[in-house]
N, C-alpha and C positions, 0 to 999 in steps of 0.2 A: 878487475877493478882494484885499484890502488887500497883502498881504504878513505883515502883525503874527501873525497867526495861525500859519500854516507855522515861523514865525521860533521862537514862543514851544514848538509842537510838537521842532522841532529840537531847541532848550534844554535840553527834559527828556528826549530824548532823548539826547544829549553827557552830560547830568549822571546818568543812570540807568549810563553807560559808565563815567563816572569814578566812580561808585559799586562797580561791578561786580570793575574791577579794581585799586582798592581793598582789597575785602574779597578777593581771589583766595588771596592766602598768610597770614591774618591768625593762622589758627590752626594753620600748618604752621611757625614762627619767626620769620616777617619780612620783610621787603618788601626787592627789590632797589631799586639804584636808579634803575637804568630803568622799574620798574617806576611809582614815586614819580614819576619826572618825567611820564611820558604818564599818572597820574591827574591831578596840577596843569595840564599843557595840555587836557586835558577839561573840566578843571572849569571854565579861563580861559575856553574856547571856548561850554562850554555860559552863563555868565554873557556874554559877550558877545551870543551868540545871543539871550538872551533879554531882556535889555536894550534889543537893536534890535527886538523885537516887542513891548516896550511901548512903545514909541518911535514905533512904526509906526501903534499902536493909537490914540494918544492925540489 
């Protein structure tokens, strides 16, 4: 196995997380902001991840 695959499985992985908590307070008033920052380092992390598995792929 290449790498590209595992890579790009990660990605939506990290990104279904920055998703998740996200939506955790959306309808309870609001989002802290720690809350705010580990959904941005998710979403950084999963768009990296899956950047280096097209990368891998290609």
């Amino acid at each position: 196995m290449s790498g590209g695959l595992p890579l790009l499985l990660l990605g939506g992985f990290l990104l279904g997380g920055a998703w998740s908590v996200w939506q955790l307070d959306a309808e309870s008033g609001g989002r802290t902001g720690p809350q705010v920052a580990f959904a941005v380092i998710l979403l950084v992390a999963a768009v990296l991840a899956s950047a280096a598995g097209v990368l891998r792929l290609v």
